[in-house]
PAZAPA-4460 file (N, C-alpha, C; in steps of 0.05 Angstrom, whole numbers, plus 32768, in hexadecimal, padded with zeros to 4 digits):
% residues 53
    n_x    n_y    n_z   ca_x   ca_y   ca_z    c_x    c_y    c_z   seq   type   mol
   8111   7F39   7EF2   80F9   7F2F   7EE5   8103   7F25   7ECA     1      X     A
   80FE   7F0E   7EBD   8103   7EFD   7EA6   80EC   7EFF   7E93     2      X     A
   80E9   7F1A   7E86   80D7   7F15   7E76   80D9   7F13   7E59     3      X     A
   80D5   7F05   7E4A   80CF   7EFA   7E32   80C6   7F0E   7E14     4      X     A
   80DD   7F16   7E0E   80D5   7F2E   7DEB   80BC   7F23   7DE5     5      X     A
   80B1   7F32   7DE6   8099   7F33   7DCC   807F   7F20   7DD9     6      X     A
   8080   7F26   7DF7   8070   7F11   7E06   805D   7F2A   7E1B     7      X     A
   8046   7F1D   7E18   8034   7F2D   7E30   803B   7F1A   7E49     8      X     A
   8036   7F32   7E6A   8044   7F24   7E80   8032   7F2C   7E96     9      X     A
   801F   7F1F   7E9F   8011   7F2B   7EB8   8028   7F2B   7ECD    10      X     A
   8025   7F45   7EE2   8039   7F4A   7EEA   802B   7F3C   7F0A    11      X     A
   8038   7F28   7F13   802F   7F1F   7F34   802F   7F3B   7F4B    12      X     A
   8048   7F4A   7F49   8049   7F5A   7F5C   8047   7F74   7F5B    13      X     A
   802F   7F71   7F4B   801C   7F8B   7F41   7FFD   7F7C   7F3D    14      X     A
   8003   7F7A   7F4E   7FDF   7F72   7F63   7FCF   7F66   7F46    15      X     A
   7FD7   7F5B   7F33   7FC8   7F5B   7F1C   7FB8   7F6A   7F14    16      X     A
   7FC6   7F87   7F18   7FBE   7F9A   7F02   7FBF   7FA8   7EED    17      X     A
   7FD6   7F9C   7EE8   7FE6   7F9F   7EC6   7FEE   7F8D   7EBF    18      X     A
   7FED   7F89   7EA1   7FFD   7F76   7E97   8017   7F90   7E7E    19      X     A
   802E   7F7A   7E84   803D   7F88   7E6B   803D   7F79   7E55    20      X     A
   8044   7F90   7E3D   8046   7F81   7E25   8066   7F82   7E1E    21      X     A
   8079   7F70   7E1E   8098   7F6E   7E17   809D   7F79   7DFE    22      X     A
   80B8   7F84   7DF2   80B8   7F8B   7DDB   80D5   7F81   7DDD    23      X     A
   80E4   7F77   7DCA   8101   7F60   7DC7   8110   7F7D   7DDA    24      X     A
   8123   7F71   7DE3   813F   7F7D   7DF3   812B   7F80   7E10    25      X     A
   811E   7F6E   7E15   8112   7F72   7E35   8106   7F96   7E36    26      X     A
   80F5   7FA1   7E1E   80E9   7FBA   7E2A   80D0   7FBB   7E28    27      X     A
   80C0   7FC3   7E39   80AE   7FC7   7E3A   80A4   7FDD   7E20    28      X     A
   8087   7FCD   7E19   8077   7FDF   7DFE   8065   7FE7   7E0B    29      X     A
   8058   7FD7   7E1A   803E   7FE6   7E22   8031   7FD8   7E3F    30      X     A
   802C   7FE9   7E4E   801B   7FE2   7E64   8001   7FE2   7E6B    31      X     A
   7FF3   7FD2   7E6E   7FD4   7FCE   7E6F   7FC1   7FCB   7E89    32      X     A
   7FB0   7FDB   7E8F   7FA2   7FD2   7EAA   7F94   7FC3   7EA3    33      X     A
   7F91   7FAF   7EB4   7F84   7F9A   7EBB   7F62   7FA2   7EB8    34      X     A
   7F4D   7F8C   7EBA   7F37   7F97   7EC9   7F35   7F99   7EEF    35      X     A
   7F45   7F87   7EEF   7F4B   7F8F   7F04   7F55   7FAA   7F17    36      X     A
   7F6A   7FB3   7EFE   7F71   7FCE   7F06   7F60   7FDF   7EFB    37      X     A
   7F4F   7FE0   7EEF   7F3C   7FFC   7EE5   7F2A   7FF6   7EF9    38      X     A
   7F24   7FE6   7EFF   7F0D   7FE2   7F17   7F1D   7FEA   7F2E    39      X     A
   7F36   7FEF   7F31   7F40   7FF3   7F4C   7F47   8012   7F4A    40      X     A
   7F50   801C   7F39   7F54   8035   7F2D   7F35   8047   7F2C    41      X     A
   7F22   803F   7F27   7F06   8044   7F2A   7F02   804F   7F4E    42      X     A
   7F02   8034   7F5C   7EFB   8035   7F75   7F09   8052   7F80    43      X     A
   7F23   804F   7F78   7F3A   805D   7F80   7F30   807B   7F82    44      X     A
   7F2B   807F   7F65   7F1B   8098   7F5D   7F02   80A1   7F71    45      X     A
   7EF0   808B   7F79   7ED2   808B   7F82   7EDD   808F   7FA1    46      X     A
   7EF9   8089   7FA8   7F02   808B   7FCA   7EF7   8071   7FD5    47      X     A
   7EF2   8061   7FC9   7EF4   8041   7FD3   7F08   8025   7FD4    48      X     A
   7F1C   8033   7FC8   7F36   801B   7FC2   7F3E   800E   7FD3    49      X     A
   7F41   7FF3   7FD3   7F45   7FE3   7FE3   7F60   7FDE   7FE9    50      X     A
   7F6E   7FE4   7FCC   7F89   7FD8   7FC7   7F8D   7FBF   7FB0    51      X     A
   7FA3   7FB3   7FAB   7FA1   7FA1   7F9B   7F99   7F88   7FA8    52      X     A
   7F8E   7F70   7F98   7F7E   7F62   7F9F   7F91   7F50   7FA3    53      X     A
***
């Protein structure tokens, strides 16, 4: 994966449920759910998850 210091990166093969945030030397700072993923993380919880979309 080619990602970009200091760049936010929706991740394709993570069902668009996170995005990362880059920090320089290619590391990750922070990882973020999506609405997508809190709504899937929700379901998940409720025993309705479908999976990623």
């Amino acid at each position: 994966m080619n990602a970009r210091p200091g760049r936010r990166q929706h991740l394709p093969g993570g069902g668009g449920l996170i995005t990362v945030d880059w920090e320089p030397g290619n590391a990750p700072a922070m990882v973020t759910l999506t609405h997508e993923g809190i709504r899937h993380v929700e379901a998940e919880e409720e025993g309705t998850a479908r999976g990623p979309a």
